[in-house]
N, C-alpha and C positions, 0 to 999 in steps of 0.2 A: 615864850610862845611865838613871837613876833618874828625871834631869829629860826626858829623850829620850821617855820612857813615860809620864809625866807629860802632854807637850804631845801625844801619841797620844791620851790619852786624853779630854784636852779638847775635840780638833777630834771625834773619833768622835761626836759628837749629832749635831754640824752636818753632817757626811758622811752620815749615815744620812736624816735631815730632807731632803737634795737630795734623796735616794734617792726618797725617798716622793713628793715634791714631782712630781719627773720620771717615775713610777709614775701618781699620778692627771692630772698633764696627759699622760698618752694618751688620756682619753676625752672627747668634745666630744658638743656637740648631734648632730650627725651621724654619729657613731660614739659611742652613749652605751652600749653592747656592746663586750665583748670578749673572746676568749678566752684564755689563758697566752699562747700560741704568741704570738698578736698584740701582747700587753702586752708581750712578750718584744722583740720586733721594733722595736718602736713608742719602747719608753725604751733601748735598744742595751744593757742590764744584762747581766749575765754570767745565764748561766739556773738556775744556783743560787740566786744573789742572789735577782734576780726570787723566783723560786718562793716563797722563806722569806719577804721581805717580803710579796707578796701574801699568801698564808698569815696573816702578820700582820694585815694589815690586815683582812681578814676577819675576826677574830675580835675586832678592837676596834671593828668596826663601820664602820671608814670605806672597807671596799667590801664589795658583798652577792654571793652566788653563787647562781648558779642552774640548775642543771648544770655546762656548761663554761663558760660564760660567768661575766663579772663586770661591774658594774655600780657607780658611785659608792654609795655605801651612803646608808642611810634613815638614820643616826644623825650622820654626817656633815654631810647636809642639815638636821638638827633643830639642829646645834650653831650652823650658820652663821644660822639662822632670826632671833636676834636683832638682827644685822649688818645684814642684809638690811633688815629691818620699819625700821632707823631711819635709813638711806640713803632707803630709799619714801616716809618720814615728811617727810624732807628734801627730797627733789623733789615731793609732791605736796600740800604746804602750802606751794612756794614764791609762788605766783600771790598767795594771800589775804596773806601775808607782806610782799610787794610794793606790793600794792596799797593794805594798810596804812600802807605807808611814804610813798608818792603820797599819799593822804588826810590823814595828819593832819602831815605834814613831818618825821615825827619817826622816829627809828630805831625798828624794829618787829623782835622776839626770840621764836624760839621755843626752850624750855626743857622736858626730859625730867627727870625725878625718877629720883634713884638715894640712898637710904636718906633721911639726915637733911638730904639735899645737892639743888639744881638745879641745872642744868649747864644753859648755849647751846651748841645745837646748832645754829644757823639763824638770820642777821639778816639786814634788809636796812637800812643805814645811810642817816641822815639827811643830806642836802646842804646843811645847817645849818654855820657855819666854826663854832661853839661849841657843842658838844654833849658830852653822857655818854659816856665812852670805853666800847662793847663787844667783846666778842671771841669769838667760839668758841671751845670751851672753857675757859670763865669755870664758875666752879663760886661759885653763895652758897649762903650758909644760908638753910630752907624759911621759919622763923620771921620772916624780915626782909625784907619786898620783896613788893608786889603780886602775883610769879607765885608764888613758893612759899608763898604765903596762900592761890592760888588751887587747889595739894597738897594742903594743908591742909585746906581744904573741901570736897574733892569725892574724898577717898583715908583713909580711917580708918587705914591704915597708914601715909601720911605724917605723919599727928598723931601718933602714938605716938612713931613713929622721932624726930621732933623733939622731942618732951617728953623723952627719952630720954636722948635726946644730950645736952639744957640748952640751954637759952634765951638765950643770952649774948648783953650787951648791944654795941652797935654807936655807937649814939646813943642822947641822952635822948629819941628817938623811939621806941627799939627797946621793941617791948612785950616784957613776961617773965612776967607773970603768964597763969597758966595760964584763971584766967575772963574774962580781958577779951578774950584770945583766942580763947576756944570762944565766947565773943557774936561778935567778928568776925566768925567764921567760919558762924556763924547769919546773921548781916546779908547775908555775901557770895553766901551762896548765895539767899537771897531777892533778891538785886539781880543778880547774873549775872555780877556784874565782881569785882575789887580792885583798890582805888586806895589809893596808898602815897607817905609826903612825908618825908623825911627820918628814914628807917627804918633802914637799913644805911649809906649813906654824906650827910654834910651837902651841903644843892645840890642833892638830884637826887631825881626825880620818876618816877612809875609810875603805868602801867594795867595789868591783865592781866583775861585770861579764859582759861575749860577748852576744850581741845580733846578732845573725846571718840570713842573708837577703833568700831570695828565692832560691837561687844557692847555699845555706850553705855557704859565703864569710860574713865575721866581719863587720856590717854595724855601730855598734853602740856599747857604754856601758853603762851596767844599775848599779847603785848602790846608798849607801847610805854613807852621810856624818855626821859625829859629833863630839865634842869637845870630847877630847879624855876621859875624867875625865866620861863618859858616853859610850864611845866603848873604851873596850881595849881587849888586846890579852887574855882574857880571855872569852872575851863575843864574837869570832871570832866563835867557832863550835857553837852557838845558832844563831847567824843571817847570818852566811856564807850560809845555805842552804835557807834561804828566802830571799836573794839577787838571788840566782843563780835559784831556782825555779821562781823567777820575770821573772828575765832575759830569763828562755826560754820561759814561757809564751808570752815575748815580739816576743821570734823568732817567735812563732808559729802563731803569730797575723800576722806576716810579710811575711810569707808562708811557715816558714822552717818547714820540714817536719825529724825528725831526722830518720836513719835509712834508708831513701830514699836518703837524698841527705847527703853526710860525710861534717863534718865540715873540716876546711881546716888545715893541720900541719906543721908549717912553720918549 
């Protein structure tokens, strides 16, 4: 019996979870309304059930009322808000992304900041047989690598979060000290890019630049990777400026309007 009540009680989330599930896919674009009676109708629940869970969910926010009707809730929409922004981020930096990768032959990466960490979120891969393995969802550290130098420089908060964490070294490329890196990060933003040569892993090569959001705030970076035997500090002033013209093209896809709104100088 003991274990019988047991496994009642583990499935009881997941049964309640369909509930809800089956609860708000009743309302669509075209019926973004509805009332009990309907909701009732609409997901076949028992009208007890129904009642309590709506009832619920009203009160945590994921439907709103308004008389008799209900309506996906505003707090619901606010949760999903982040999802949303970096799916948009994804399709509407994919053209400059692309194009990037056309231009200079080389895999082209965009990367979103989350603490002391950068993450791909977005590549378009190089038709090179020898090249830098990338992947979405690839998470580096901000300290080591052209995009999360380019965190670094244009997010005060991403400097902290990595001084934070620790600067740990990768290769004897990997810088650790904390003023050679706040000079970097002065140079980088007087030049508009980050270029990077066997920083995080031996072999392998980097551009980046800021992708800057609708309020001019660092939403993203855009760049290109390659075995370095293929990008070196000599080939930096021919594709520095077609990473960084990417890169605003990405802002401007994203609604940054330069001139209107300043980019930010930490």
């Amino acid at each position: 019996m003991a274990k019988s009540e047991t496994g009642a009680s583990a499935l009881q989330p997941i049964l309640v979870l369909k509930k809800v599930r089956t609860l708000l896919e009743c309302f669509s674009v075209e019926r973004p309304t509805l009332t009990l009676q309907q909701i009732r109708q609409a997901s076949g629940l028992p009208a007890s059930t129904c009642q309590r869970l709506v009832q619920n969910l009203v009160r945590e926010g994921f439907l709103d009322r308004d008389g008799d009707e209900y309506r996906i809730g505003l707090g619901l929409v606010r949760w999903s808000a982040p999802g949303t922004y970096g799916l948009d981020m994804v399709r509407l930096t994919r053209p400059a992304l692309q194009r990037l990768r056309d231009e200079t032959g080389e895999t082209a990466c965009l990367y979103v900041r989350d603490g002391p960490y950068r993450t791909i979120v977005a590549l378009a891969e190089t038709r090179h047989v020898v090249m830098r393995l990338f992947r979405v969802g690839m998470v580096m550290a901000l300290h080591a690598g052209s995009a999360g130098k380019v965190f670094l420089s244009y997010d005060r908060a991403a400097f902290r979060d990595a001084v934070a964490h620790g600067l740990s070294r990768f290769t004897p490329m990997t810088v650790t000290d904390v003023d050679v890196l706040t000079a970097q990060m002065e140079q980088i933003r007087r030049d508009g890019y980050a270029a990077s040569f066997e920083e995080r892993d031996f072999g392998a090569a980097s551009i980046s630049a800021p992708v800057f959001g609708f309020h001019g705030e660092p939403v993203a970076a855009l760049g290109i990777g390659a075995p370095s035997q293929r990008l070196t500090p000599a080939d930096v002033p021919r594709l520095a400026p077609l990473v960084v013209e990417a890169a605003a093209d990405a802002s401007r896809r994203m609604g940054f309007e330069p001139g209107i709104v300043d980019t930010p100088a930490p």
